[in-house]
Every structure is written in C-alpha cells, then in structure tokens.
C-alpha angles and dihedrals in degrees: 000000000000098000080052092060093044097051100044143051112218115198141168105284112250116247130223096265092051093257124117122261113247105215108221099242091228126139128211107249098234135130081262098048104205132165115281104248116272142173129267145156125259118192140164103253088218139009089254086065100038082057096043090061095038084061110041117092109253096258088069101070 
C-alpha cells in the first residue's frame, strides 16, 4: 500500500466539462461501514514509475 501512495498521484477524477468531481463523502450503512465507491484519477507521479509498471509482468503488481 505504501509503495502505491509513493508511486501515484490520486486525484479527483475530471469531469466532461473540464471541472473535478466532487465524491459524495457518504458511507454504506453495514456492520463494516466503508466509503460508497467514486471516481478518481490514478496516475504514475513520474515517467520512472509509468515505465516501471509498463514493464513488470502482470503478477507484480
């Protein structure tokens, strides 16, 4: 999880009129309470790390 946070940005999702989606904040009402799913954007902080994961096989990651 760590190496995740280290190695991309994420980022509200862009919406199509160019603005950032606001998630909504809410929360599922279950025994195990968790945030209801939302977009965002996931991208490589640097070109190293956009390389890194455009040449590991697919169970690394």
């Amino acid at each position: 999880m760590g190496s995740m946070l280290a190695s991309f940005n994420i980022e509200k999702a862009i919406g199509p009129d160019g603005r950032p989606i606001i998630p909504s904040g809410r929360y599922t009402t279950t025994i195990t309470s968790h945030v209801e799913p939302f977009k965002c954007a996931i991208t490589p902080r640097s070109e190293h790390v956009k390389e890194m994961i455009l040449s590991s096989d697919n169970e690394a990651i």
